[in-house]
N, CA, C and O atoms as a GROMACS GRO file, in nm:
protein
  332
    1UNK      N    1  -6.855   8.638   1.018
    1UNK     CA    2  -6.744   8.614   1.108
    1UNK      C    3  -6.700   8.745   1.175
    1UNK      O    4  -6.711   8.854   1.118
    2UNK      N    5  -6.632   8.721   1.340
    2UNK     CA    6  -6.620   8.872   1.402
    2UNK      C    7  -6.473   8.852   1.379
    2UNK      O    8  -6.428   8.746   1.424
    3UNK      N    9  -6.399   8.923   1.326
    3UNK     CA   10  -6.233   8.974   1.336
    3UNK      C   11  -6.222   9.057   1.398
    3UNK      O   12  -6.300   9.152   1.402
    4UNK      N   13  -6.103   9.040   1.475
    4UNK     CA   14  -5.981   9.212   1.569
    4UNK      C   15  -5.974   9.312   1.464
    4UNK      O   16  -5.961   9.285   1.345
    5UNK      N   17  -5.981   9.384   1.494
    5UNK     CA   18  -5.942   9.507   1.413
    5UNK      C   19  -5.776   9.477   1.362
    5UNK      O   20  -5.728   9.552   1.277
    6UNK      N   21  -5.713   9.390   1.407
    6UNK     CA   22  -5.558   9.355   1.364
    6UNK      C   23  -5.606   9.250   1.268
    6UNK      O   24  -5.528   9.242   1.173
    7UNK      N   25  -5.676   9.193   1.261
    7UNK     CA   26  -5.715   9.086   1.153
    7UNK      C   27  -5.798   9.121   1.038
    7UNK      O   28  -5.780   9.055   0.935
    8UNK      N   29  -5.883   9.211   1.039
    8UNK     CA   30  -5.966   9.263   0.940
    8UNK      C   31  -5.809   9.354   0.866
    8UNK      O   32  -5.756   9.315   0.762
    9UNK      N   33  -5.765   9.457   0.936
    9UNK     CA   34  -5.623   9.489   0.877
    9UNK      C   35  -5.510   9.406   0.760
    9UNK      O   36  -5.473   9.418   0.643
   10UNK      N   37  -5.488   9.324   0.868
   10UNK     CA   38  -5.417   9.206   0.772
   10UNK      C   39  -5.497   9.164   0.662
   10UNK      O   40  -5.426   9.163   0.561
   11UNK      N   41  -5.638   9.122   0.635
   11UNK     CA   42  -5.722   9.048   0.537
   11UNK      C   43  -5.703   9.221   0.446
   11UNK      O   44  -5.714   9.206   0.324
   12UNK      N   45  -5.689   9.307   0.469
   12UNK     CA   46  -5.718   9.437   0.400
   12UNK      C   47  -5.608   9.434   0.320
   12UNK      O   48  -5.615   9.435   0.197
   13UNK      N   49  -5.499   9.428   0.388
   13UNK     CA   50  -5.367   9.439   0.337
   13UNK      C   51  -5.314   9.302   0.272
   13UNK      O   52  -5.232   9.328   0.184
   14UNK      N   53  -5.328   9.207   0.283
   14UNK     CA   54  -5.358   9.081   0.197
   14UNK      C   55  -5.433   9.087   0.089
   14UNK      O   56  -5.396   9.006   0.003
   15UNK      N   57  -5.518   9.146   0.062
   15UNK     CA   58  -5.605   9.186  -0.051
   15UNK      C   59  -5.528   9.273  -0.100
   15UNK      O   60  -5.464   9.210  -0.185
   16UNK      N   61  -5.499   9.358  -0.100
   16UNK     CA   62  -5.432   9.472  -0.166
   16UNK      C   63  -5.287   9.417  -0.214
   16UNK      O   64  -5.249   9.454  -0.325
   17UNK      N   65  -5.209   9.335  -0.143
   17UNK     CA   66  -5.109   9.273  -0.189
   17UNK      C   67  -5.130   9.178  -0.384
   17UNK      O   68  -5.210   9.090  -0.418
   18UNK      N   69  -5.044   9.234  -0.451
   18UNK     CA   70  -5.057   9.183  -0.570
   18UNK      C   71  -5.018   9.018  -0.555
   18UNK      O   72  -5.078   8.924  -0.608
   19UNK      N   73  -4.931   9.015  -0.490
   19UNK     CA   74  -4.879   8.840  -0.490
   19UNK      C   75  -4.944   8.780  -0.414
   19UNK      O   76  -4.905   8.663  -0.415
   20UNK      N   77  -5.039   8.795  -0.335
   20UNK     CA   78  -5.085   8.720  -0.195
   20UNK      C   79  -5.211   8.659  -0.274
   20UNK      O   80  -5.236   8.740  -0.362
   21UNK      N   81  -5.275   8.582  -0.278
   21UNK     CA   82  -5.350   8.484  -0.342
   21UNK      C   83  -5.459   8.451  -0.266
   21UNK      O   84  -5.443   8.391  -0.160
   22UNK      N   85  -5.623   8.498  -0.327
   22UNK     CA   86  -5.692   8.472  -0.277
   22UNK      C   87  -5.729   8.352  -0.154
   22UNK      O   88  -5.813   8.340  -0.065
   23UNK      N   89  -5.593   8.260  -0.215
   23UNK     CA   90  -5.627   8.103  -0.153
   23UNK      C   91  -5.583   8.125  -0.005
   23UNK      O   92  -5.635   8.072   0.094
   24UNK      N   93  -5.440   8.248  -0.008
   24UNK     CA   94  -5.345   8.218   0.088
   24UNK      C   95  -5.459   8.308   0.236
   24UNK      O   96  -5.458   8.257   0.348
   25UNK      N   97  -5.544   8.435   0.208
   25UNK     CA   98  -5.633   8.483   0.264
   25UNK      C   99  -5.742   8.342   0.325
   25UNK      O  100  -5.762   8.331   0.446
   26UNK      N  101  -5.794   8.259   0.242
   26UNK     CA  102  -5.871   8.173   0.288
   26UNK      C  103  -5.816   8.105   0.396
   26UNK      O  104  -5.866   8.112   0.508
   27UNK      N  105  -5.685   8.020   0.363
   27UNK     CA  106  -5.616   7.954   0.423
   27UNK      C  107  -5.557   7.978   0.563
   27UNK      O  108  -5.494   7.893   0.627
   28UNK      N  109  -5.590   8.134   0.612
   28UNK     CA  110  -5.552   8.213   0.739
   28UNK      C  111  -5.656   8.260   0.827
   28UNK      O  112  -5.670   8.270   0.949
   29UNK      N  113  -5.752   8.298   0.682
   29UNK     CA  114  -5.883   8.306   0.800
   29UNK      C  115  -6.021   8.323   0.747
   29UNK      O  116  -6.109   8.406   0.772
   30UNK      N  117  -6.012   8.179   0.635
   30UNK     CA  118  -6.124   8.126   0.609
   30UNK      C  119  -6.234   8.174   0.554
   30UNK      O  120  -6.344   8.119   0.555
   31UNK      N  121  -6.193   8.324   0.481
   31UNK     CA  122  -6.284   8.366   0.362
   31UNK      C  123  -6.248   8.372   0.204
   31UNK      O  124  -6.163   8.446   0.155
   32UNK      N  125  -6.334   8.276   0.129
   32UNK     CA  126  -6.295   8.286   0.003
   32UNK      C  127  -6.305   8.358  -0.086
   32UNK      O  128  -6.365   8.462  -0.057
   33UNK      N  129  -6.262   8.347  -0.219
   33UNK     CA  130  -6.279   8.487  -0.306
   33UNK      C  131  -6.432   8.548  -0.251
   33UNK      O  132  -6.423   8.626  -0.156
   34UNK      N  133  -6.537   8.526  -0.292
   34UNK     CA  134  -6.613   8.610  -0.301
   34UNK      C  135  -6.710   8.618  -0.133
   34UNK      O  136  -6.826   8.654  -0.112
   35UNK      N  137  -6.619   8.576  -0.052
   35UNK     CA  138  -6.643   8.652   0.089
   35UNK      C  139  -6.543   8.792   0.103
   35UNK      O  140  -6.593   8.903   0.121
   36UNK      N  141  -6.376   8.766   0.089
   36UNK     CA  142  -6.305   8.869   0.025
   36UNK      C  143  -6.364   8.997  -0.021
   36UNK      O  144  -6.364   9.104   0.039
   37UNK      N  145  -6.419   8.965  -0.151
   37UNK     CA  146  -6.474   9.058  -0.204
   37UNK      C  147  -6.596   9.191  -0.122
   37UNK      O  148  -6.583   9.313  -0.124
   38UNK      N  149  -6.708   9.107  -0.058
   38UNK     CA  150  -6.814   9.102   0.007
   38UNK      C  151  -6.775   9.203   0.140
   38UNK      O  152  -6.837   9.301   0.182
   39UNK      N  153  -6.627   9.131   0.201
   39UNK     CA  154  -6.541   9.239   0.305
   39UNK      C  155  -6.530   9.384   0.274
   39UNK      O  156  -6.574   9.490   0.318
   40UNK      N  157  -6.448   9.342   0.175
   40UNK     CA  158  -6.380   9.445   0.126
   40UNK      C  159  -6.487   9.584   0.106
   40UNK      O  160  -6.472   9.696   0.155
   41UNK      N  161  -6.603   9.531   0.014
   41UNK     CA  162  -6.695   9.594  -0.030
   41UNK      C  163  -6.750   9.716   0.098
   41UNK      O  164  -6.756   9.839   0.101
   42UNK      N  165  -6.793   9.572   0.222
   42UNK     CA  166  -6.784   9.655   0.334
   42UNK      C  167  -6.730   9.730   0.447
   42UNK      O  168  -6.785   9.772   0.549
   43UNK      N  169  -6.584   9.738   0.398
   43UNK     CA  170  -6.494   9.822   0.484
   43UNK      C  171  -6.456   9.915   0.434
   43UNK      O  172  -6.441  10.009   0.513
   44UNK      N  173  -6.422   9.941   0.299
   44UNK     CA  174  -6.385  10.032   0.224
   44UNK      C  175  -6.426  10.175   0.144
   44UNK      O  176  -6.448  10.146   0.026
   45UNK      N  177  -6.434  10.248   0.157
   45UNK     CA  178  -6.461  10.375   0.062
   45UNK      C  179  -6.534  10.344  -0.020
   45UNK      O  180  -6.514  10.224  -0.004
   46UNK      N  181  -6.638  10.349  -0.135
   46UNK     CA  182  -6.692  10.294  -0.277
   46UNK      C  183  -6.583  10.322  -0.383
   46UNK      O  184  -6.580  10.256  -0.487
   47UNK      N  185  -6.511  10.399  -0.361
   47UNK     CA  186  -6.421  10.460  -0.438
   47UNK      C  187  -6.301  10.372  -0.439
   47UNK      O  188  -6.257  10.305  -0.532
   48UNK      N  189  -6.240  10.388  -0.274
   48UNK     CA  190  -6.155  10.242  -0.286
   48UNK      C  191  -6.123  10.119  -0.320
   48UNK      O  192  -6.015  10.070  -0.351
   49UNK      N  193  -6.307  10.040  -0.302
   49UNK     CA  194  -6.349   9.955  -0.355
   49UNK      C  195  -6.332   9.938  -0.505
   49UNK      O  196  -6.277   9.838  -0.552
   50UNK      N  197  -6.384  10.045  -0.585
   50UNK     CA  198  -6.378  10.024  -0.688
   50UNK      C  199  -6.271  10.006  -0.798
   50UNK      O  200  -6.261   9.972  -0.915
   51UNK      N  201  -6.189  10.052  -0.685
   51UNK     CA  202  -5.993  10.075  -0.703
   51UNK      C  203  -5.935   9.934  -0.707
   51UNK      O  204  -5.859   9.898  -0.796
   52UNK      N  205  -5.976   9.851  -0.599
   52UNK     CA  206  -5.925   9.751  -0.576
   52UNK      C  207  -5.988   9.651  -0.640
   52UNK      O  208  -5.934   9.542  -0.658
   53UNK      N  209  -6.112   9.680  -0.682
   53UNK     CA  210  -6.164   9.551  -0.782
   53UNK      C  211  -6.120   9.577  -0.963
   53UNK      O  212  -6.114   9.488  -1.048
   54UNK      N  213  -6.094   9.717  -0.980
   54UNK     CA  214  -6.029   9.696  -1.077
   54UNK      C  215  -5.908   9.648  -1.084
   54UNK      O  216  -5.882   9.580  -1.183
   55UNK      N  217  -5.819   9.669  -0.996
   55UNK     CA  218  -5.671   9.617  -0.985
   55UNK      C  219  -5.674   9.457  -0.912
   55UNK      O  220  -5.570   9.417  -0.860
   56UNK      N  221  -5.779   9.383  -0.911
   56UNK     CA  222  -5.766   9.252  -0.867
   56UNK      C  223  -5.817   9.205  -0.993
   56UNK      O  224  -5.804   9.083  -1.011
   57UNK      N  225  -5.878   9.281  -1.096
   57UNK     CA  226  -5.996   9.136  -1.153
   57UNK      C  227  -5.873   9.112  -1.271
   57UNK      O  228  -5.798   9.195  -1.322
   58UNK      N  229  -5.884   8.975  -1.292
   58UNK     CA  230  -5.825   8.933  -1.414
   58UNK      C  231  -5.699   8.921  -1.356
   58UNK      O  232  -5.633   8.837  -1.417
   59UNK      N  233  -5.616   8.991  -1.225
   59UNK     CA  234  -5.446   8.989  -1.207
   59UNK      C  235  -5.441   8.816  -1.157
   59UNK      O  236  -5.506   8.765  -1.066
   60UNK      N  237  -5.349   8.755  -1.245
   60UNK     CA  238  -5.332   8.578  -1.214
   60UNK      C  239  -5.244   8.565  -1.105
   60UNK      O  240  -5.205   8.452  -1.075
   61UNK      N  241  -5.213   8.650  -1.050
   61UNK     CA  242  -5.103   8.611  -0.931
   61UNK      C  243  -5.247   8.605  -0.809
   61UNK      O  244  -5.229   8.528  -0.714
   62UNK      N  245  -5.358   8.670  -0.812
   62UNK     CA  246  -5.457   8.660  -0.700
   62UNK      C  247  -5.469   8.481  -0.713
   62UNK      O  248  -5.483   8.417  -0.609
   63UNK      N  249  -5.466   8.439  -0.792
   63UNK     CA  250  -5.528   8.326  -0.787
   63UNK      C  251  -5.399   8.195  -0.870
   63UNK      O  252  -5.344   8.178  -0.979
   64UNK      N  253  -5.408   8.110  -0.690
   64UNK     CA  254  -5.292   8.021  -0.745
   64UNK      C  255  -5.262   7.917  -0.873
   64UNK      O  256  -5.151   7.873  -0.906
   65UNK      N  257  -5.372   7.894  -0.925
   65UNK     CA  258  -5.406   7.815  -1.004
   65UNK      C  259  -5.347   7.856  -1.146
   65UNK      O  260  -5.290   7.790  -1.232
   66UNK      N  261  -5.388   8.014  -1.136
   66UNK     CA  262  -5.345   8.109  -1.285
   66UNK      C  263  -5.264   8.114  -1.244
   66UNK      O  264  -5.203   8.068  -1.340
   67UNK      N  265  -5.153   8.141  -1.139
   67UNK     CA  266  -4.990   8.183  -1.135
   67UNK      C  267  -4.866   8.109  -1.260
   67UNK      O  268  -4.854   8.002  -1.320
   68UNK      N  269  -4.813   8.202  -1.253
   68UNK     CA  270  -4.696   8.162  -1.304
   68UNK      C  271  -4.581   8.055  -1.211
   68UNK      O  272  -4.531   8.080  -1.101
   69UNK      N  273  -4.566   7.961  -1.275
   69UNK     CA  274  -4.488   7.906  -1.178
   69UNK      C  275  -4.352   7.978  -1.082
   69UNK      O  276  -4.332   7.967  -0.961
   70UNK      N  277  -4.296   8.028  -1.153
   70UNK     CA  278  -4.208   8.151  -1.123
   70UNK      C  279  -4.217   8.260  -0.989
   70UNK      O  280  -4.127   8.327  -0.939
   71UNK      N  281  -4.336   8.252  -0.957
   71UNK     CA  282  -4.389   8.311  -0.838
   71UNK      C  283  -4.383   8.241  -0.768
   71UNK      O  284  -4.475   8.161  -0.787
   72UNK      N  285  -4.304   8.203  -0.656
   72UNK     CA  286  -4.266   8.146  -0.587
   72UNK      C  287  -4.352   8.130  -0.424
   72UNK      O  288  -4.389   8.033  -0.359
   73UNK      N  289  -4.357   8.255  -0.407
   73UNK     CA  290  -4.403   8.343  -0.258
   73UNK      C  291  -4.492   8.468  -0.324
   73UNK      O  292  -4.498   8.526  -0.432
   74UNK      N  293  -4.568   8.472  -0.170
   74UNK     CA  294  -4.677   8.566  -0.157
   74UNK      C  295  -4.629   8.702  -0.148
   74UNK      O  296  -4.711   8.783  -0.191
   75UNK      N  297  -4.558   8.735  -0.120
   75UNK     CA  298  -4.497   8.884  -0.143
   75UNK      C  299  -4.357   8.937  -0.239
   75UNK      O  300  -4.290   8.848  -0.293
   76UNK      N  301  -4.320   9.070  -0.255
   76UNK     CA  302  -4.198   9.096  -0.314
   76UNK      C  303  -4.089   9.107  -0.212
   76UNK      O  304  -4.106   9.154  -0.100
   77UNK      N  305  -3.997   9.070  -0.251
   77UNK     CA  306  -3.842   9.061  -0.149
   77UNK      C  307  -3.865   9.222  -0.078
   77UNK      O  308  -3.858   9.232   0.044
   78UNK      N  309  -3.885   9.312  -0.140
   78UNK     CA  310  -3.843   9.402  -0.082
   78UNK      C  311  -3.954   9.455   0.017
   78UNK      O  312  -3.931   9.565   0.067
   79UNK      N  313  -4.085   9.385   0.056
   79UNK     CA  314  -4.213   9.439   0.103
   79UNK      C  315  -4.189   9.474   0.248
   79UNK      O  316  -4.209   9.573   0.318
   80UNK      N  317  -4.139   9.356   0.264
   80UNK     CA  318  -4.165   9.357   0.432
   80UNK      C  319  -3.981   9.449   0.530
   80UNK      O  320  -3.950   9.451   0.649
   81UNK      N  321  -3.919   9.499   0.422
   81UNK     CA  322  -3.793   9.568   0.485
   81UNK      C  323  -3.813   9.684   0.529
   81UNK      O  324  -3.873   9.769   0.464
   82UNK      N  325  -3.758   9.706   0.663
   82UNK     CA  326  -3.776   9.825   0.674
   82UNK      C  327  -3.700   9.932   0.631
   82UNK      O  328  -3.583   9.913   0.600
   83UNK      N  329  -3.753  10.045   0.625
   83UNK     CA  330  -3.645  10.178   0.560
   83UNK      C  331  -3.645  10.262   0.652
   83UNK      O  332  -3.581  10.366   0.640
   0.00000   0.00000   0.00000
């Protein structure tokens, strides 16, 4: 798939988001976990990569199914404020 450079961004930063859920990435622009992954792999640093697959694997908020019900929304209250 070809993405804007504003959309490959967003899928970057959606990934990196702890609350945002593999599903909610699919659901916007139609790549699933292990297309995600596959992206990522190829946009990123090896180093970065390897950053972000340790800090995704196993976290249950990536994936809606494992969530806690309690998690309500895809981000933290305070993400999107500006300072």
């Amino acid at each position: 798939m070809q993405f804007t450079s504003e959309c490959e961004s967003r899928i970057i930063e959606m990934a990196w988001e702890d609350r945002t859920p593999f599903e909610a990435i699919e659901l916007q622009f139609g790549l699933n976990e292990k297309e995600v992954i596959h992206f990522m792999r190829k946009r990123l640093k090896a180093g970065s990569f390897k950053l972000w697959r340790s800090r995704v694997s196993g976290r249950k908020t990536k994936h809606e199914k494992l969530r806690s019900k309690q998690v309500s929304r895809g981000y933290c209250p305070s993400q999107y404020k500006h300072r």
